[in-house]
N, C-alpha and C positions, 0 to 999 in steps of 0.2 A: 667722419664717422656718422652715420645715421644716426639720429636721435627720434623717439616715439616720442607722441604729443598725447598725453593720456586726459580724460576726463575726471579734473577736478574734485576733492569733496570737499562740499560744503557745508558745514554741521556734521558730528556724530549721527543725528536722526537722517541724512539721506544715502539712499542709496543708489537712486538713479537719476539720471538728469535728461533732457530730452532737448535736444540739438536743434535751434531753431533756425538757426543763418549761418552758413561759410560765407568770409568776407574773404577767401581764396580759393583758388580751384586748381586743382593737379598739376602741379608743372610752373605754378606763380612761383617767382623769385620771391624770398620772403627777408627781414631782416629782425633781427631780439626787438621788440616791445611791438609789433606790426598786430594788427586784429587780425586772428585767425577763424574763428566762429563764435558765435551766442548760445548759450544754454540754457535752460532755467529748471528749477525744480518745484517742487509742487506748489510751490506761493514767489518765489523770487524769480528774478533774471539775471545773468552776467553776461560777461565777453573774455573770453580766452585772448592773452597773447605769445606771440611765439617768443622761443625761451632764446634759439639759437638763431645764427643766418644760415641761408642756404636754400633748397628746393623744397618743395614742396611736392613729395616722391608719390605721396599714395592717401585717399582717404579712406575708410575703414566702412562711418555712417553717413548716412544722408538727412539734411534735414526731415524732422519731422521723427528719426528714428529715437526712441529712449536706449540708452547705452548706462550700465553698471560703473561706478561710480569706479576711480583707479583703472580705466580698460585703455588700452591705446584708441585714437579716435582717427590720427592720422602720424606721418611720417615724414621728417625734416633729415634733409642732409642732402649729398650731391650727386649730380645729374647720372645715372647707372649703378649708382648702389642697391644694393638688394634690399626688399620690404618685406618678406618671407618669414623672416624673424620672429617679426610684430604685428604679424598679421593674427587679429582673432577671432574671427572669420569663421564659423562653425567649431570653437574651439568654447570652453570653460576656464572663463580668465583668473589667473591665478590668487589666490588670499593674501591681501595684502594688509600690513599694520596701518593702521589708519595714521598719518601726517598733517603737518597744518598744510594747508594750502601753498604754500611759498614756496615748500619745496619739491626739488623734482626727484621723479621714484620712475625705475624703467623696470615695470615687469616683461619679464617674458614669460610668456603663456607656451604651455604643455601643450600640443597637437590631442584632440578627443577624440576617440573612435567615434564617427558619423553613426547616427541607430538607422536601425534594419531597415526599416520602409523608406527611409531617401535612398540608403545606397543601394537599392535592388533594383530600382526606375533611373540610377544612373544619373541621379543630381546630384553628387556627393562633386562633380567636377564644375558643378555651375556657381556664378557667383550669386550666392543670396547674405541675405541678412540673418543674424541669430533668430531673431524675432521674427521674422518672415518664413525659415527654414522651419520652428516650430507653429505656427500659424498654418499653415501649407499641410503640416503633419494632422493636424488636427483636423480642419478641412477635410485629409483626402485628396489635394490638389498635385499635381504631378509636375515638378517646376520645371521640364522641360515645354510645357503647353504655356507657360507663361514669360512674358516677354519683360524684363527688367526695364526700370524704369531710373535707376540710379547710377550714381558713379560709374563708367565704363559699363552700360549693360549689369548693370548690379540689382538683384530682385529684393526689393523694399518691401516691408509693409503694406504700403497703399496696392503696391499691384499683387498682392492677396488681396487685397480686400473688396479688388474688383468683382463682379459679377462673372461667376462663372458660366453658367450652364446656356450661355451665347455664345462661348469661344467656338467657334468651329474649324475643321480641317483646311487643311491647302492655305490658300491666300485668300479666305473669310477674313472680314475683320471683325471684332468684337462691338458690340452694341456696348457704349460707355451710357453707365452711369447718369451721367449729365445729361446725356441725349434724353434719355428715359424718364426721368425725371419733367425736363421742360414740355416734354408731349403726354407729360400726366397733368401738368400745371402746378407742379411744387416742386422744391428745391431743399436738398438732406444735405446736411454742412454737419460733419463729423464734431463732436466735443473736444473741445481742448481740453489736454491735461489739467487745466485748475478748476475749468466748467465739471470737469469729473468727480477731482478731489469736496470742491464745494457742495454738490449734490450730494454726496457720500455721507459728509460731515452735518449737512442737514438733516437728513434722514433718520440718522445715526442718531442726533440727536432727540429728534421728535419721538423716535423707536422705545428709547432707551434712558428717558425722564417724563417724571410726571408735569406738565408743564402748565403755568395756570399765569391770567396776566389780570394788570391789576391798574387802572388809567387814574391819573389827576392832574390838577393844572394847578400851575402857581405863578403869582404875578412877577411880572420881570421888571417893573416899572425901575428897579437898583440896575438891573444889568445893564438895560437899556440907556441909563443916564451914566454909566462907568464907560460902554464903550463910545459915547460920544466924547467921552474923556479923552480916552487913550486917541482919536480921529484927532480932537485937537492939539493932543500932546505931540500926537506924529508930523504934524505938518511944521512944526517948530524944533522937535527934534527925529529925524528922520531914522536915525538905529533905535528910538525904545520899540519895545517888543510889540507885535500887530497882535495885541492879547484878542481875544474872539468871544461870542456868548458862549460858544462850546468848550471853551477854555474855560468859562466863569462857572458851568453845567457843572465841568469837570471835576475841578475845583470844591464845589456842594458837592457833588456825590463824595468824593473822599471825607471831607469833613463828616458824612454822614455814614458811612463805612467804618469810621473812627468807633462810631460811638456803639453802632448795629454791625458789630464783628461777624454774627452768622452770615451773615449775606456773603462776605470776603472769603470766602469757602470755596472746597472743591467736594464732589460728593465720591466717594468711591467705593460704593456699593454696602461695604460692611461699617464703614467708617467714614467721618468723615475731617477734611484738613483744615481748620480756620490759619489765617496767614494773620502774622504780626504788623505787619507794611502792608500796603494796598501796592498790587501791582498792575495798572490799569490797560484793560486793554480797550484798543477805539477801534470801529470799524470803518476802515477806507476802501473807498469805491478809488480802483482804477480799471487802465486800459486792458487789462489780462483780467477782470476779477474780483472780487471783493478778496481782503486782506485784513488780517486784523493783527496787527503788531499790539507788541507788551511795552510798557511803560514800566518797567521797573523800579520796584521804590518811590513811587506815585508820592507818595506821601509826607516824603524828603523835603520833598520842594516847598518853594514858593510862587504863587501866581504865575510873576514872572516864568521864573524856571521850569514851571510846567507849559506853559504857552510855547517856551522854546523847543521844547525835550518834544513834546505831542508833536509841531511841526516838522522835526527832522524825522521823525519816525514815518509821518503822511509822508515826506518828500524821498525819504527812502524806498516806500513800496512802489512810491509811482513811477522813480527812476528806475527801481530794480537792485538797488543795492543794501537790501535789509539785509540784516544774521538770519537765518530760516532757524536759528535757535528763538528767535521772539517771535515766532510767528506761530510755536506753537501752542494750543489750546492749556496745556499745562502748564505754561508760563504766565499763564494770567491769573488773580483771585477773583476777575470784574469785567465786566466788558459794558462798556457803553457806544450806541450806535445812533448816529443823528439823523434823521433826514427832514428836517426842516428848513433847511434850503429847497429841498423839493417840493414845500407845499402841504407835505401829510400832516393830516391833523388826527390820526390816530393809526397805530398800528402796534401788529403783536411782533416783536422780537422774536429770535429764537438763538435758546442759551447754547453757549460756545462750551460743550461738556467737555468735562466735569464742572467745571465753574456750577453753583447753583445759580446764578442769576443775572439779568441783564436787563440796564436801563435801555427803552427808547425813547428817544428827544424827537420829540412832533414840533410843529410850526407854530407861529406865535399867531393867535387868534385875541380880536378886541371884543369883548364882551362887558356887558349892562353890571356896573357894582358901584356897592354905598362908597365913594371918596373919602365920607366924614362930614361929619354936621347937618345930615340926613339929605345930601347933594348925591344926586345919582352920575355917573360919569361912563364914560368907556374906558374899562382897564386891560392893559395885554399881559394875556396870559398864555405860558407853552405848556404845550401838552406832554405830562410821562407819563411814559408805559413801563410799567416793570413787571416782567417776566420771571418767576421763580421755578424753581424744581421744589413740588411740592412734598414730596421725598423728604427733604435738608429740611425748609419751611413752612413753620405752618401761614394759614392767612393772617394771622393777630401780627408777629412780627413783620411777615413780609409789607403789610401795614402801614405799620409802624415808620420800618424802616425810608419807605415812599414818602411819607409825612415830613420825615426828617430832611429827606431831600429838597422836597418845598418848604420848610424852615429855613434851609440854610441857604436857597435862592433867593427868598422872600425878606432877608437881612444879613445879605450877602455885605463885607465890609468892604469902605469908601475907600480907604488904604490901599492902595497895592503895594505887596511885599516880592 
């Protein structure tokens, strides 16, 4: 019996996902646990595999197309079975209750009456995409003029998106894109879905808080001599933890969090939410993106336990296997963002809203200071940047809170717990 291979959800908050690789194509023999495609959603990636054995009857999207979350994507079963069924293909895929992942759910989608302007120009018989059939609607574009680029002659996305008003009659070919571009001397590469979401989220944010930053340095000469610790500890014993200064960063900012609870807030508009726990979140640079996974209950921990918990959460987004439930902005009271690996010695953050506020971790710069006993020395100092909504904060605590941060750097303890 045929079985439908539907797209996954992942979290409550999504609802579409966007299909980045088939690691099959029409007509593969396929067998239960085989990789059948990649997906990802607005911050994550995963990989589908197949539930059943058998053929590989039909695929629905094509890379690069976003498909509704519960929608058939393709079709498993044996060689002349029918795919008619499962096909949703200009159709309104039916509501379904949301499931955990694990398991499998076969809707069958209802047949939608095709609207007036496809089927009067007689594309209602051509195969396109949901998202390309309204694309095309909108446009104005007549999918007969257009040539599919996808599964079996299938009209995608991209081939809307092509430039129209060079198609011409007979056996013209169309002036691409690409062509046009190199004989101007520049080159237009479409946004990825997270490059989208990410601009969105900044803008949004910049829009729609008062945002004000606020720079200091504090000596790291304790952190600096703790992780040459941990360097020797490790070579003697090779599982203790690869604790980091971003760890030790992390570490003071919670402690200081503790004490300056406004800052562990979220603003939301009439009100606002201060959090019991600090739930931390850090900004990781990967290959899709910047990411900013939650640390939950930050403040549970010890050293140790934070250095481990922060590193699976980095090696989650990079691989692609975060919960896209910690990747949301509400999931956090704090965000802290490092680029002192990079070199910056100063820079304005911007707050992951509603959060009211976020640390930046600048590079560690050596500068002229009293040692003690009136001996001038060079001491290293990293630069923070704290970023407030000045809405939630006023400048006294926001301050304040800064202060405490390099307090808690500046007699950061020998101990690790």
């Amino acid at each position: 019996m045929a079985t439908p291979v539907m797209m996954p959800k992942q979290g409550q908050s999504v609802e579409s996902c966007i299909i980045s690789q088939w690691f099959k194509k029409k007509g593969d023999s396929v067998k239960a646990g085989d990789l059948l495609f990649s997906y990802e959603t607005d911050k994550a990636s995963f990989e589908e595999e197949a539930k059943v054995d058998g053929v590989l009857l039909e695929i629905f999207f094509d890379e690069g197309e976003e498909v509704p979350v519960l929608t058939n994507v393709a079709v498993i079963g044996q060689a002349g079975e029918s795919t008619a069924e499962f096909n949703p293909n200009g159709t309104t895929p039916a509501t379904a209750i949301p499931v955990p992942v694990s398991e499998t759910v076969v809707v069958r989608d209802i047949p939608a009456v095709t609207s007036a302007p496809v089927a009067a120009t007689g594309n209602a018989k051509i195969k396109v995409s949901p998202r390309a059939r309204i694309m095309a609607e909108k446009k104005g574009i007549h999918l007969s003029s257009v040539k599919g680029t996808g599964p079996n002659g299938r009209i995608i996305v991209r081939d809307i998106e092509q430039p129209t008003d060079v198609r011409a009659a007979g056996n013209a070919q169309p002036v691409t894109a690409v062509a046009e571009q190199s004989a101007a001397g520049f080159e237009m590469k479409k946004l990825s879905n997270i490059r989208k979401l990410i601009a969105k989220a900044m803008h949004e944010s910049l829009q729609n808080s008062a945002q004000l930053t606020h720079h200091l340095s504090a000596d790291v000469r304790k952190l600096l001599a703790l992780r040459e610790e941990v360097k020797k500890t490790q070579k003697t014993d090779p599982n203790y933890p690869n604790i980091t200064l971003n760890d030790m960063i992390c570490w003071a900012v919670i402690r200081a969090l503790e004490k300056n609870p406004e800052a562990n807030s979220q603003f939301l508009g009439d009100s606002i939410k201060t959090f019991k726990q600090v739930h931390l979140g850090l900004a990781v640079d990967t290959p899709r993106g910047l990411m900013v996974p939650v640390l939950k209950n930050a403040s549970d921990l010890s050293l140790k336990g934070l250095s481990n918990n922060l590193r699976a959460l980095a090696d989650g987004c990079r691989k692609g296997g975060i919960d896209p439930e910690l990747l949301q902005s509400t999931a956090g009271s704090f965000t802290v963002s490092n680029l002192g690996n990079y070199g910056v010695e100063i820079f304005t953050p911007i707050i992951n809203v509603p959060q009211v506020a976020i640390l930046g971790v600048n590079t560690i710069v050596h500068r002229p200071a009293d040692v003690g006993g009136g001996v001038m020395g060079f001491v290293p100092y990293i630069g923070l940047s704290l970023t407030y909504d000045h809405r939630a904060i006023d400048g006294g605590p926001a301050t304040l809170f800064l202060k405490e941060i390099k307090t808690q750097i500046e007699n950061f303890p020998t101990n690790i717990g």
